[in-house]
C-alpha positions in Angstrom: 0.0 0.0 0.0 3.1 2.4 0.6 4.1 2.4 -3.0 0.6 3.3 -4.1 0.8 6.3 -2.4 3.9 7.4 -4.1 2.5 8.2 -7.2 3.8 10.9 -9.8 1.3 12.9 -11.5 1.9 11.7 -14.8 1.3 8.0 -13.8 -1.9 9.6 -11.9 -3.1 11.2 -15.1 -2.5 7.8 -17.0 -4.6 6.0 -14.3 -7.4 8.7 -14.1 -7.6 8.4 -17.9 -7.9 5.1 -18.4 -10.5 4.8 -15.6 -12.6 7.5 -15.9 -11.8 9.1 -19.2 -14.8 11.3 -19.9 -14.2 13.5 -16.5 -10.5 14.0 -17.6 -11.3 15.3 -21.1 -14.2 17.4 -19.8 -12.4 18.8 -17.1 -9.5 19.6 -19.5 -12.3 21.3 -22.0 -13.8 23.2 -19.0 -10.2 24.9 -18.2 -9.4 25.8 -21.7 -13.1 27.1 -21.9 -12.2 29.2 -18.7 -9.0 30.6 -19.6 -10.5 31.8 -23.4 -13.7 33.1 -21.4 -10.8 35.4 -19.3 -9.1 36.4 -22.3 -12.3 37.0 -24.3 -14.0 39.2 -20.7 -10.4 40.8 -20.7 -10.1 42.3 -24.2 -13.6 43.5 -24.3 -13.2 45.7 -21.1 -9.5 46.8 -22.7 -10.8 47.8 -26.1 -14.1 49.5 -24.4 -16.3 46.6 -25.9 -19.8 48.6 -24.5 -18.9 51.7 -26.3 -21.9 50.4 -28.9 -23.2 52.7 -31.9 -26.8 51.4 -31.4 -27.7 50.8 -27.8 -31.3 49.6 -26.5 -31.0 52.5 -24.5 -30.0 56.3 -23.5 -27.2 57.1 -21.9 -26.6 60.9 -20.9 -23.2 62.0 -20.2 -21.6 65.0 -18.9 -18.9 66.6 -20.9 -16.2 66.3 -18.8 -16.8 62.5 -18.1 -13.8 60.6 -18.7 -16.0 58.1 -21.3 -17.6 61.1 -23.3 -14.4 61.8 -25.5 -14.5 57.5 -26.0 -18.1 57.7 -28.1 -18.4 57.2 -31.6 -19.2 60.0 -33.8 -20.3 57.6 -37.2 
């Protein structure tokens, strides 16, 4: 019982895979789904992703707000 116990992860992994496959791949498809989710959330707030030319509605802003010299004039 000693030895099982000293396990490295790769020969883990190996085990986990071939006994419960499906929770291994999903799990590995949930992280990659995460990390692109972060990336994706991420570059929208950098590139000002709300700053939309047709919006469902109004926003007023004050001239010297920070976000009015950001709008779109097309």
């Amino acid at each position: 019982m000693a030895s099982a116990s000293r396990r490295s992860l790769g020969q883990l992994l190996q085990q986990g895979w071939n006994e419960i496959p499906e929770i291994l791949a999903s799990t590995g498809l949930a992280l990659a789904g995460i990390g692109m989710a972060t990336v994706g959330c991420y570059n929208y707030a950098k590139m000002d992703g709300d700053n939309r030319r047709y919006k469902s509605t109004y926003v007023v802003l004050r001239p010297d707000d920070p976000k009015a010299k950001l709008i779109r004039k097309d």
